[in-house]
C-alpha positions in Angstrom: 0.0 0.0 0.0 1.1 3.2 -0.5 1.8 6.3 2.4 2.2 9.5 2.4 5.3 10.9 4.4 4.6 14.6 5.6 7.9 15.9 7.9 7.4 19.7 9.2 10.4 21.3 9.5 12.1 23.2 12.6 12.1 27.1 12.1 15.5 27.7 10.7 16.4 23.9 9.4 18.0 25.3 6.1 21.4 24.7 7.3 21.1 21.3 9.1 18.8 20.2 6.1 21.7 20.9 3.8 24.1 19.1 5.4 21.6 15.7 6.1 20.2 15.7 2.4 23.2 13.8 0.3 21.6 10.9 3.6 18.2 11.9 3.0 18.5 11.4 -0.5 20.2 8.1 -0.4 17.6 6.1 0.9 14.6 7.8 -1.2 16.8 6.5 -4.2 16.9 2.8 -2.3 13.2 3.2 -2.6 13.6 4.3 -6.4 15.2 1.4 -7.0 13.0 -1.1 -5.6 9.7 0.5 -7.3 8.2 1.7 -4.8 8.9 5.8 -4.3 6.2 7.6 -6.1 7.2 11.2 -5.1 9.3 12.8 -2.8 10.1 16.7 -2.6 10.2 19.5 0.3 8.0 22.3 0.8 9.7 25.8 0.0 9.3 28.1 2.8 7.7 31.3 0.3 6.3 30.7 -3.0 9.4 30.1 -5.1 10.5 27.2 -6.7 14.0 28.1 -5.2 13.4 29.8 -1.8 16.9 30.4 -1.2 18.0 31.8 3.0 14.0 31.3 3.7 14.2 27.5 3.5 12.0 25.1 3.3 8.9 24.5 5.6 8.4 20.5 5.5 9.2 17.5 3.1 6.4 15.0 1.1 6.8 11.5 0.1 4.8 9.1 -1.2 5.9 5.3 -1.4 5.1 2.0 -0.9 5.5 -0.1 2.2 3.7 -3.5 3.5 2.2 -1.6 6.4 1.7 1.8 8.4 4.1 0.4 11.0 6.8 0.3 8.1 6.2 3.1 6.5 6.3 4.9 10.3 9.5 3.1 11.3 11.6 4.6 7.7 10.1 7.5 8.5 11.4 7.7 12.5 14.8 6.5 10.6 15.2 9.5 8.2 18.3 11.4 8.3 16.2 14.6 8.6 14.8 13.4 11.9 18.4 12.3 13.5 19.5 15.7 12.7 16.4 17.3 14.0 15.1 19.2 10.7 11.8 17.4 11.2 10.2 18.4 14.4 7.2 16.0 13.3 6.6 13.6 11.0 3.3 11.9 9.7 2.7 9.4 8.0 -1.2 8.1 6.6 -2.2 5.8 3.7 -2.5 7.2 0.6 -4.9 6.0 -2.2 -3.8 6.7 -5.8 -6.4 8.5 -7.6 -4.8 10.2 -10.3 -3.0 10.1 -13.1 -4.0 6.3 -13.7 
């Protein structure tokens, strides 16, 4: 089934979010690999596609995992959580509507 993967960002994370993506980004590319990442991209801070000193405000992805408990426990393991950019992460089922 597939979940969606919401992390909020700390006020201020730019810095510590730089320096934990090349991690971040390693394991979303595991889950390339294997299928099962749909989409995965952050949230900028102000409407701007590059937000520059103002950051980013929060992270979505969308994979697949066997259960909610999986999905959580990836999640709890992220890179952006050990380094504390993510103040809170959830994670829900998702149900592909669209594009088919």
């Amino acid at each position: 089934m597939l979940y969606a993967i919401v992390g909020e960002d700390r006020p201020d994370s730019l810095t510590a979010r730089l320096q934990a993506r090349p991690a971040h980004v390693e394991r979303l590319k595991v889950l390339q690999e294997q299928g099962r990442l749909i989409l995965a991209g952050p949230f900028p801070a102000i409407d701007s596609p590059d937000p520059g000193p103002a950051g980013f405000s929060g992270s979505l992805i969308v994979a697949e995992f066997t259960s909610l408990a999986a999905a959580q426990t990836w999640a709890d393991a992220d890179p952006y959580m050990a380094s504390g950019v993510y103040v809170r992460v959830t994670v829900k089922p998702f149900n592909k509507a669209l594009p088919a």
